[in-house]
N, C-alpha and C positions, 0 to 999 in steps of 0.2 A: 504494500500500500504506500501509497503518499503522503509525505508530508503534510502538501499542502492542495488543494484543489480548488481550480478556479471555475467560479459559477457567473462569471457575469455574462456571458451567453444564455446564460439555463432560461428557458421556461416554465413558467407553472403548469402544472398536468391540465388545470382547467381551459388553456389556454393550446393546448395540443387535441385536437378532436379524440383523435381514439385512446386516450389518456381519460381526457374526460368522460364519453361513454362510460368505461370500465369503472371509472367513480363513481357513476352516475347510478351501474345497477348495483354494484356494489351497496348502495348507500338505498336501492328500493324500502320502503317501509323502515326505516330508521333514523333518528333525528340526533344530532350533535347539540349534546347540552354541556352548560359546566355545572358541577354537584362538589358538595364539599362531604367527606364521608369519614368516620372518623379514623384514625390510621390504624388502630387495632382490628377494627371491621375488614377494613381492605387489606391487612396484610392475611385476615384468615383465608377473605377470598380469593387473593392470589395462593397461597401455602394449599387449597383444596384445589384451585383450577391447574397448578401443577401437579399434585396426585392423579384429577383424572384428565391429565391431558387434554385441558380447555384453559379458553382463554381464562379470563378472570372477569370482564365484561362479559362474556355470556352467561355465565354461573349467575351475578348480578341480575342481569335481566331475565334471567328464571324464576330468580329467588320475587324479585319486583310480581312478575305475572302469577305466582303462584300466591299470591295477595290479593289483584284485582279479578283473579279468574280461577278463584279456589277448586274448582268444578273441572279444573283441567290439571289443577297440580299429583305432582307424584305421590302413589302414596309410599308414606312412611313406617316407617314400624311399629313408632307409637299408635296411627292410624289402623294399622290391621291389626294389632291387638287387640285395639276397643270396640272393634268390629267382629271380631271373633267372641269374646266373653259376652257383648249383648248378644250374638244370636245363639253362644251356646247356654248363655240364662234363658233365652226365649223358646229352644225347645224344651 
């Protein structure tokens, strides 16, 4: 590698067609915010999204949707436990 690298040629990707495209679908249905999170939180999410080889933003936006859209989250273990003891109290 180089020292030093000169950019004042470069263009922005948005600024190059097919650069841009690939931004473009890349970024379908997904929105660029800034969020402040607390650094303990994100280093868990980063320490679990390298155990299961993920990002760490998507683990996040799982953890997010499994809040607004409880009806689709994973179940858990605590969840199929108390699902099993209600239905084996209920036969």
């Amino acid at each position: 590698m180089r020292e030093e690298y000169d950019f004042t040629g470069a263009q922005r990707a948005q600024d190059v067609p097919a650069l841009a495209k690939l931004q473009a679908e890349a970024a379908v249905g997904k929105t660029r915010i800034t969020i402040f999170i607390d650094a303990d939180v994100l280093a868990a999410f980063r320490t679990r999204a390298e155990a299961e080889g993920k990002s760490y933003q998507i683990l996040i936006n799982e953890a997010l949707r499994s809040v607004v859209q409880p009806e689709q989250a994973p179940v858990t273990v605590e969840t199929l436990c108390r699902v099993l003891r209600e239905e084996l109290h209920a036969g």
